[in-house]
N, C-alpha and C positions, 0 to 999 in steps of 0.2 A: 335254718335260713337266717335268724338273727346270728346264727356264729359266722357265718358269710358276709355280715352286714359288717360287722365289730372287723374284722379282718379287712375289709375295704376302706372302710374307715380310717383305720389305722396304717394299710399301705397309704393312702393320698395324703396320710400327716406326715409319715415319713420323708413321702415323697417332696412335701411341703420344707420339709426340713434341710434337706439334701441340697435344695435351690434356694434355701434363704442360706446356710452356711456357703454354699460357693459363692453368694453375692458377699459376703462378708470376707471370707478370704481374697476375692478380686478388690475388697475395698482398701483391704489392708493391706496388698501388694502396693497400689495405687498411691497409700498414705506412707508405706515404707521410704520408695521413693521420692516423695517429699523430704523424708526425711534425709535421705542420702544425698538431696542437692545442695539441702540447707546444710549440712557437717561437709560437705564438697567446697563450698563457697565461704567458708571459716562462721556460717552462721549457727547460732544457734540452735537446737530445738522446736520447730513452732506448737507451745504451747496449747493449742486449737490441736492440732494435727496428734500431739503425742493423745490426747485427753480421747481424741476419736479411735485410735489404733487399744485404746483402754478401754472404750466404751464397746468394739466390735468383740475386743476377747471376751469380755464380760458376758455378752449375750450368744457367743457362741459355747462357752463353757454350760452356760445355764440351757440351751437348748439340746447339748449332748447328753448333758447329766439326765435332761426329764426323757428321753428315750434311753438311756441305757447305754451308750456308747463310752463304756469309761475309759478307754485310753484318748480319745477327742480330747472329753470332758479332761479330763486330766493334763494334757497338755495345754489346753485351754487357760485352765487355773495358773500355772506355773509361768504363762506367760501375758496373763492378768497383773499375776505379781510384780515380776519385771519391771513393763509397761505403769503401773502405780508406784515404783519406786523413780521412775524416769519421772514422769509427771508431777510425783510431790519432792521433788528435787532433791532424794537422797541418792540419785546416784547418775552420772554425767551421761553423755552419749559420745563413742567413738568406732571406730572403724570394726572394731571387734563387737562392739555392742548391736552395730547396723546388719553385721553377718549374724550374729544370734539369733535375730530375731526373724531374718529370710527364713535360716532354716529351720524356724519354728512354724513360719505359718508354709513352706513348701512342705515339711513331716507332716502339719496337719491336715493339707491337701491329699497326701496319701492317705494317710487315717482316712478322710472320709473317700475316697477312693473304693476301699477297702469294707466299708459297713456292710451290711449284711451277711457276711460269711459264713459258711458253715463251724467253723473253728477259731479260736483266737492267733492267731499271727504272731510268733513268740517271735520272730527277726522285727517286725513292728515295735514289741509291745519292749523289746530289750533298745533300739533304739530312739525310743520315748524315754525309758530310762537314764539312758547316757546324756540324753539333752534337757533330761529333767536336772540332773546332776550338774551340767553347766552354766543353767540358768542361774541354778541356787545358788553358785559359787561366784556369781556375775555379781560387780557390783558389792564385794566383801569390805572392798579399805572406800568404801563409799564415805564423801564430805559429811560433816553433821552436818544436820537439819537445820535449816536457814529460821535464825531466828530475830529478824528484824521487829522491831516492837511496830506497835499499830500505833504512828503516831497520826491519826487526821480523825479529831475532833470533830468535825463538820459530818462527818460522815453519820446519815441518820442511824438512830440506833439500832428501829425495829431491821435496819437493811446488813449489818452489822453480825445481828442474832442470827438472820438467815441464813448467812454463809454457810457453805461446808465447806470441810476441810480442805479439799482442794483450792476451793474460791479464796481462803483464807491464805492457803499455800500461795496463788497467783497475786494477791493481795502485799502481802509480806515482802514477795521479788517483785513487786511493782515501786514499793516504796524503797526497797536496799539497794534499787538501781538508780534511782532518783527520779521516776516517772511525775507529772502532775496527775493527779485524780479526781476526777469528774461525775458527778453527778446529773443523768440526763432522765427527764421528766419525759414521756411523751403519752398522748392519747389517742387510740386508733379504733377504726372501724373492726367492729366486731366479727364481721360476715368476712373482713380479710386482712384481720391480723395478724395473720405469720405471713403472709409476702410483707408487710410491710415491718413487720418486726424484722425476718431475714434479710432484707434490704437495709436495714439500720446496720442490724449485725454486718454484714459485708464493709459497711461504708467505715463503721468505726475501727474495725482490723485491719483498713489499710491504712490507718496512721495512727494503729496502736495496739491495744489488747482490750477487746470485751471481758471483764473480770466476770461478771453477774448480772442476772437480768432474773428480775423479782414482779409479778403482780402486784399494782397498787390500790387500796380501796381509793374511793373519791365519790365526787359527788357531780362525776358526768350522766351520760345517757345512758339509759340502756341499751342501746346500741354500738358504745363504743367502749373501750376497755381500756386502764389506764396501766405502764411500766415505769417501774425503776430501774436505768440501766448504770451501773459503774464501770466505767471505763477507766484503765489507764495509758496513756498517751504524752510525750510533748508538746502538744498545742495547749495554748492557754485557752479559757472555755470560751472566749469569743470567738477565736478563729476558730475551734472545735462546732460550734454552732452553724458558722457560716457553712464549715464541710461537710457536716450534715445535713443543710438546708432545711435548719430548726430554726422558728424564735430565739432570741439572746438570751431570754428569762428563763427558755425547758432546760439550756446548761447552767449546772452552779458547781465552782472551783470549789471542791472538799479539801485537798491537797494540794501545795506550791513549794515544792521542794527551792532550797535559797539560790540555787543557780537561777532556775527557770524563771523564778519572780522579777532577779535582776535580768531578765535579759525582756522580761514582756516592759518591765518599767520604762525599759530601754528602747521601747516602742518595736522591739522585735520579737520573732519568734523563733523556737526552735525548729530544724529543719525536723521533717520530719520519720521517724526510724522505717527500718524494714518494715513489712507488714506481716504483721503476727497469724498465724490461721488462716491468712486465704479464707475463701468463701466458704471451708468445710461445714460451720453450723448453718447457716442460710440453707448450703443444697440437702441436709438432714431435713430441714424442717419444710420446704418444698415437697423432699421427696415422699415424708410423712401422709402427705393430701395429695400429690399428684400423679401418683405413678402405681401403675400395677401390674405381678407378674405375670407371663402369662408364657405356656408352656409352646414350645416352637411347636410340635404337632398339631397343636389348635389353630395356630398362624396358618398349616400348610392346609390344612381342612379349610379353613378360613379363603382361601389364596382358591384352593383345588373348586370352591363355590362361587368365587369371583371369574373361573374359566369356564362354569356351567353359565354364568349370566353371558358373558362373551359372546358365548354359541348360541345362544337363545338369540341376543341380540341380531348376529348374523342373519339367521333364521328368520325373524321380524323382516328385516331389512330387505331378503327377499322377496317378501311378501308385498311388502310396500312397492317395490319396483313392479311386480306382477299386476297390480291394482292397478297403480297410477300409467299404466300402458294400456290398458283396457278403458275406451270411453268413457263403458257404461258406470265406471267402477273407478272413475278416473279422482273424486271429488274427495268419492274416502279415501283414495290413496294419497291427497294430498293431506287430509287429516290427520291421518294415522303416523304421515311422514312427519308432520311437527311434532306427533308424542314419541316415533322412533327417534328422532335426534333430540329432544330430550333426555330419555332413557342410556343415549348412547353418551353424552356428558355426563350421567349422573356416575354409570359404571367405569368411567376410566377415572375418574376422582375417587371412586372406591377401590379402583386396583390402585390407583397411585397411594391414596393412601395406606393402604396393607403393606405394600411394598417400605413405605416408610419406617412400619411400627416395625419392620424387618429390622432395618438397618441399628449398626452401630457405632463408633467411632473404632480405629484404630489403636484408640489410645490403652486399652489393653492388654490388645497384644505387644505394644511399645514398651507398658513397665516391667512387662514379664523378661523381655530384651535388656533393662538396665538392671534385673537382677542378675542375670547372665552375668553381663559383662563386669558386675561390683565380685562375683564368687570369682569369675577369672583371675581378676587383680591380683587379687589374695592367693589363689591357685597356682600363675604363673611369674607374677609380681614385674608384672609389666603394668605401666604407666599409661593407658589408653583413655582417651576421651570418647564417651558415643554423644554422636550428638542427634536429637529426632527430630526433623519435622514432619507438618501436614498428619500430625496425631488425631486432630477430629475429621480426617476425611471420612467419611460413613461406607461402608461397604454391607453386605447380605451378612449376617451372624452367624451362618454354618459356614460359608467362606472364613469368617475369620478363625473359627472354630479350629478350622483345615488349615492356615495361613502359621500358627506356632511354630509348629517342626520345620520347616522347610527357614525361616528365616532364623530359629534357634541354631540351624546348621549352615547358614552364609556367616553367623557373626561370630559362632568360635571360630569358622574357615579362617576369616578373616585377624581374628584375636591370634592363634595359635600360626597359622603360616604364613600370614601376609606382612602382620607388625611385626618389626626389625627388634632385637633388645638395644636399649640403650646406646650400648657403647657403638651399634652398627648403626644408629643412625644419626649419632655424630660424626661418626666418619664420613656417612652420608651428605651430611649437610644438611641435616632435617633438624625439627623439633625434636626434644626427647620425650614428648609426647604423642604417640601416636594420634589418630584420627580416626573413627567407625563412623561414616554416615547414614542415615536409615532416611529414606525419604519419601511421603505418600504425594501423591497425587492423581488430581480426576481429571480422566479424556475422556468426554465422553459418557457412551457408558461403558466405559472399562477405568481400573482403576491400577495406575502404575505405580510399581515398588522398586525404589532403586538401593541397596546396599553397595557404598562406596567406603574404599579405605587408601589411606595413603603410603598403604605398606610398601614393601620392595617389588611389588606385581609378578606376573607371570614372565618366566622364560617358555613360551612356544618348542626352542631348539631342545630344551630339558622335559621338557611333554613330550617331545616326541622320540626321546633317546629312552625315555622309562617306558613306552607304549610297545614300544619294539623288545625291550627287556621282558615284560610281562608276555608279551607271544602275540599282543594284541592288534598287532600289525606285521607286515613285512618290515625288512631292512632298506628295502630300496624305495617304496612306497614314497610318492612326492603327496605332501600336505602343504596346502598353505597357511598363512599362519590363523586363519579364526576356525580351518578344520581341524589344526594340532590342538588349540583351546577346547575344539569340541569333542574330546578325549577324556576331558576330565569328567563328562557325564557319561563315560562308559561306568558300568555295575562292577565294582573290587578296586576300581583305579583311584590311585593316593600316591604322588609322589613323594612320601613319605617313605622313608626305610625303617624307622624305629616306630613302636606306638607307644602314643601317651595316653595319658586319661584322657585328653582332651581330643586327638586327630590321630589318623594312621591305621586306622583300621579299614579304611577302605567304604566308608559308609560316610554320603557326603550329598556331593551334588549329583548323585543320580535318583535317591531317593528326594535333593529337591525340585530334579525336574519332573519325576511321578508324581510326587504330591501335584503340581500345581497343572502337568496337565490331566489330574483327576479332577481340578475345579475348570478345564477349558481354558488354562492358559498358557502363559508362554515366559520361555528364559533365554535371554541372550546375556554373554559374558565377552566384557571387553579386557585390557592390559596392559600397561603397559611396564616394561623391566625398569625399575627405578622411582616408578612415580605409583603405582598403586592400580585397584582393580574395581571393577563397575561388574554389580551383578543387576539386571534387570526383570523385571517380573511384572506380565501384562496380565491382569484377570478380569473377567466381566464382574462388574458392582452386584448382580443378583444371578441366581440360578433358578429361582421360582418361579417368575413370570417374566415371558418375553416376548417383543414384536418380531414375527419371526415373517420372513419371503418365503411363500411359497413357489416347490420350481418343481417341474415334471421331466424324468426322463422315460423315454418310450411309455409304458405304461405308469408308470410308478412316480409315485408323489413324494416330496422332502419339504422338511422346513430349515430353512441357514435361520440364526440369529439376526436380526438387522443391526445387532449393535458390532457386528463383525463383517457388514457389508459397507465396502466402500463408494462402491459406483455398482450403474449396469449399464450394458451396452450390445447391440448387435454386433456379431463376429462375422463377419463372410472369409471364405477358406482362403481367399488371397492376406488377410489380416494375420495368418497363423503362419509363422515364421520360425525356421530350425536355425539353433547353432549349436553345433556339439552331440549331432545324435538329440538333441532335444526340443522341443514345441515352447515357443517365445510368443508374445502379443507385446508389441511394441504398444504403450500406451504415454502417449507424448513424450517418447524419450525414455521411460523407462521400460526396459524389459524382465515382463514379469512371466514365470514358470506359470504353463498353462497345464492344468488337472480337466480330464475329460472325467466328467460325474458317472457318465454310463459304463466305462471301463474301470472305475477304481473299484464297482460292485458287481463287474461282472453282468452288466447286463444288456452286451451287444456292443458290438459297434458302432458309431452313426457314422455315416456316408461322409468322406471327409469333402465331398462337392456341396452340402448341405448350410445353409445358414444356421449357425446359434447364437445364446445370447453367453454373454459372456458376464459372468459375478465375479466383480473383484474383493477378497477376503482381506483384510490386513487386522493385522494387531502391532500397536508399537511401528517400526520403522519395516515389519517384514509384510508383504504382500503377494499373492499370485491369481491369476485369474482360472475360474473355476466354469466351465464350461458345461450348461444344459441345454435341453431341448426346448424349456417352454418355462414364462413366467408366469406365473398363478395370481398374483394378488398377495395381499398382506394379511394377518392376522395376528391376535395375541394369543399366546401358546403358554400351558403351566406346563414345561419338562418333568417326564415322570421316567422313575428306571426301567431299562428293558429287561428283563429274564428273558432265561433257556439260552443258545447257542449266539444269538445275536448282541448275549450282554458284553464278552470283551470285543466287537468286531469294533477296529481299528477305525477312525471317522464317524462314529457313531457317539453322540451326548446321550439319547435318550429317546423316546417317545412322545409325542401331543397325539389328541384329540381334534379332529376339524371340524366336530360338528355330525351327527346323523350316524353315529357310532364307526365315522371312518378313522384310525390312526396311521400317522406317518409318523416317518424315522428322524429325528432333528440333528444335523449332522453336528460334527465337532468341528470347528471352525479354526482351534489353535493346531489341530491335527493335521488338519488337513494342509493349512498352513508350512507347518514343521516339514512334513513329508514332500509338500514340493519346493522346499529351499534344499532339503539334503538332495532328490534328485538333481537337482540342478550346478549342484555341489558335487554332486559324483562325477557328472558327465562333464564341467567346467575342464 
């Protein structure tokens, strides 16, 4: 029994281990990037940023080493090393330096990919070797070591003594650059001194460099804690003072290099430099107090208890109506009705909240995108810009989980067949720099992704000359031009003749319209020859919990999403209009493809003399009207998977619960969508 105990134990640390090293490598992709826009933009280094990408190998070497993991561990060290020779400035950063280090922390993704195995991975363990071997050779006709003398007197001495070597190293290129250095006094609340230390820190790296920051003894409260910070910066310490909205007296000038002195004398100031570090130490030291892991199946258990209160709730709600109809019983039901609606605000601010601790931003899946595109360069030595916004949109975390692959394969799409080389798009008339746009946005609740490029776009007439080459069509076959486009999500199709590493194998955009309608959404691809190509991508923001409509056909109950209903409406059979062999619902002018719900599952006919109601589905710009027998009401629904023979049927998302142990089927809304644009497309 205790050997049972020791083994659990030790799986949950591992397990412990496994999520704090991915958070660590997502940091360090995150800080890579940084680094790649500041060497992009002729800048610098930021000193903050390299010191954190030093400070994540460090604790990820020492967390592999104490479980055992020696090739982690190992690569870990070697690129501890690196990252400490970048840092204490014996060795520069460039374009070959920024690819080193991708492929350090992507090999050590795989390493830890790879832990637990039964056997060691000698294809692993021989390319750890290789890259261990180029690490060491990184950085050989490296600059000597910067050795500006300490000239600032001023500077107190116990603060001096404290330095490490690093602080010393920042110290040193503070003064050999000509910075002024400052000494800032402050005293803070005890109970919340690191927001307000991190808020320091923030403020003073954007107009400059936090060298150090030291406890200082004094003779305040015990309540309040006093620091020594050194900063170096261009501002003289008055106007340092004012931007940190300190007293004059907590700043004192330690250092005044001779430019800067003539220029404060001069009643001016320097303007002031890039900002060094961004907020990196600030959100360490936040995150040190405010944040905790927590593993997504706790969330869905969490999520799956918030959909037992739901039905409970309903339940109540019933009850309360049954009362307050009854005379005799009318008094409590108005009683109990003020604690049901109670109860019913308390639980939707519990789902909302849960739903929230769900979400995350975008912006990780984004820097995983600008590694791509930086191995590209180098790979295909094409000149491309990406450029990303709407990186904090939030979306569900297992969406984004799903959301890599499918976008990792529009933006080589886009790198390898859409951008023109050079000399083609001078002739063109273009930049010789390409354009990759990645762009998030929220409607809603669905969450739109548009990858645009301003490559040479789609030829249509060459889509459709290779579809009929591969046998994937007739020769005579008439396509218009967005059903020729819609060719290139057929499964093998690449108009590609040769394969590179990068494209022509036939594996593209069919696997990214599977991925993304396995999260319920949707792709549409525009074109044009000359100017470049639009890939779009609609996905609902969560898959956990949703407002779903309930609708009855003959017997049988469904729940549609509501964040995928547009309208509803009563049909009568004169409303229902053919063109083409096909069932239209003119709805103010636009005519949208009508799906009868009882025949897509087989289950009868309805009487076409019969009134329904009619559910308009849309995602994005596509929409059709979805025709039931009966509306049900509203509820909130956790989607759960179906097993046995009903798990690939076609319009099918999943299962809910309604309450009194009935489940219905939650239809797929992107599917169903998809399905009556191509019919309607067939028959046009």
């Amino acid at each position: 029994m205790a050997g049972k105990s020791r083994k659990s134990v030790r799986d949950k640390a591992q397990h412990e281990f496994v999520s704090e090293a991915e958070e660590l490598l997502e940091r360090m992709r995150h800080d890579l990037s940084t680094l790649a826009e500041a060497h992009a933009a002729g800048r610098g280094a930021p000193p903050a940023t390299v010191n954190q990408l030093f400070r994540s190998a460090h604790t990820l070497k020492g967390s592999a080493g104490m479980f055992g993991y020696s090739q982690l561990a190992e690569l870990a060290h070697h690129l501890e090393d690196v990252l400490d020779r970048l840092r204490m400035g014996r060795t520069t950063l460039d374009r070959t330096g920024i690819a080193l280090l991708d492929e350090s922390v992507s090999l050590a993704a795989v390493a830890l990919e790879k832990l637990g195995g039964a056997e060691a991975d000698e294809s692993l363990s021989e390319a750890i070797a290789v890259l261990v071997g180029r690490i060491a050779s990184f950085g050989e006709h490296a600059p000597p070591p910067l050795e500006a003398p300490l000239v600032a007197p001023l500077l107190p001495e116990g603060l001096l003594r404290a330095l490490t070597e690093y602080e010393e190293s920042r110290l040193r290129h503070s003064i050999a650059r000509g910075s002024a250095l400052h000494v800032i006094e402050v005293e803070l609340d005890l109970a919340a001194f690191e927001e307000g230390l991190g808020d320091l820190t923030r403020a003073i790296n954007e107009v400059g460099e936090l060298i150090s920051t030291l406890p200082s003894p004094g003779s305040g409260s015990d309540s309040h804690i006093r620091f020594l910070l050194l900063a170096a910066t261009e501002l003289g310490a008055a106007e340092l003072a004012v931007r940190l909205e300190l007293d004059a007296a907590a700043v004192r000038s330690a250092h005044t290099p001779a430019a800067a002195a003539g220029a404060e004398s001069e009643g001016g100031s320097a303007a002031p430099r890039e900002p060094v570090g961004g907020e990196a130490d600030a959100t360490s030291l936040r995150s040190l107090s405010g944040t905790v892991r927590v593993d997504i199946k706790k969330l869905d258990e969490l999520m799956n208890r918030v959909s037992e209160l739901a039905h409970e709730r309903a339940a109540l709600r019933a009850l309360v109506v049954r009362l307050a109809a009854d005379p005799s019983t009318a008094r409590v039901g108005l009683e109990l009705d003020k604690i049901q609606r109670g109860l019913e605000r308390r639980v939707q601010a519990l789902q909302a909240d849960v739903l929230e601790v769900r979400m995350v931003p975008l912006r990780q899946v984004f820097d995983k995108l600008t590694r791509v595109v930086r191995r590209l360069k180098l790979d295909l030595g094409k000149d491309v810009r990406l450029e990303l916004r709407g990186a904090e949109t939030e979306i569900d975390k297992l969406i984004v989980e799903q959301l890599v692959d499918p976008l990792m394969h529009l933006v080589r799409n886009a790198f390898d067949h859409a951008i023109e080389s050079a000399e083609e798009r001078n002739r063109a008339g273009k930049r010789p720099e390409g354009l990759i746009l990645v762009e998030a946005t929220q409607r809603g609740h669905n969450v739109a992704l548009e990858v645009r490029d301003d490559g040479r776009g789609i030829d249509a007439g060459a889509v459709r000359a290779r579809a009929v080459e591969k046998g994937l069509i007739a020769a005579d076959t008439s396509l218009t031009k967005k059903e020729a486009l819609e060719l290139l999500f057929l499964p093998g199709f690449s108009t590609r003749h040769e394969v590179s590493e990068t494209s022509g194998r036939g594996v593209g955009l069919d696997v990214v319209r599977a991925n993304v309608a396995a999260l319920g959404g949707l792709v549409a691809l525009e074109s044009t020859p000359g100017e470049g190509t639009l890939v779009s991508l609609t996905l609902p923001i969560t898959l956990a919990i949703i407002q779903a409509l309930l609708v009855g056909v003959a017997d049988e109950h469904f729940a549609i999403p509501l964040g995928g209903v547009r309208e509803t409406l009563v049909v009568s059979p004169s409303d229902v209009q053919r063109s083409a062999g096909r069932e239209i619902l003119n709805l103010r002018g636009e005519a949208l493809p009508i799906l009868r719900l009882s025949e897509e599952f087989g289950l009868g006919a309805t009487p076409r003399d019969q009134k329904q109601y009619a559910v308009v589905l849309g995602m994005g710009d596509a929409h059709i009207a979805l025709l039931v027998d009966r509306l049900e009401g509203q509820q909130d629904a956790v989607i759960k998977p179906v097993l046995g023979p009903l798990r690939t049927l076609r319009g099918v998302a999943g299962a809910t619960e309604l309450g009194a142990q009935q489940a219905v089927l939650v239809l797929d809304v992107s599917a169903l969508i998809e399905d009556g644009g191509r019919r309607r497309e067939a028959r046009a």
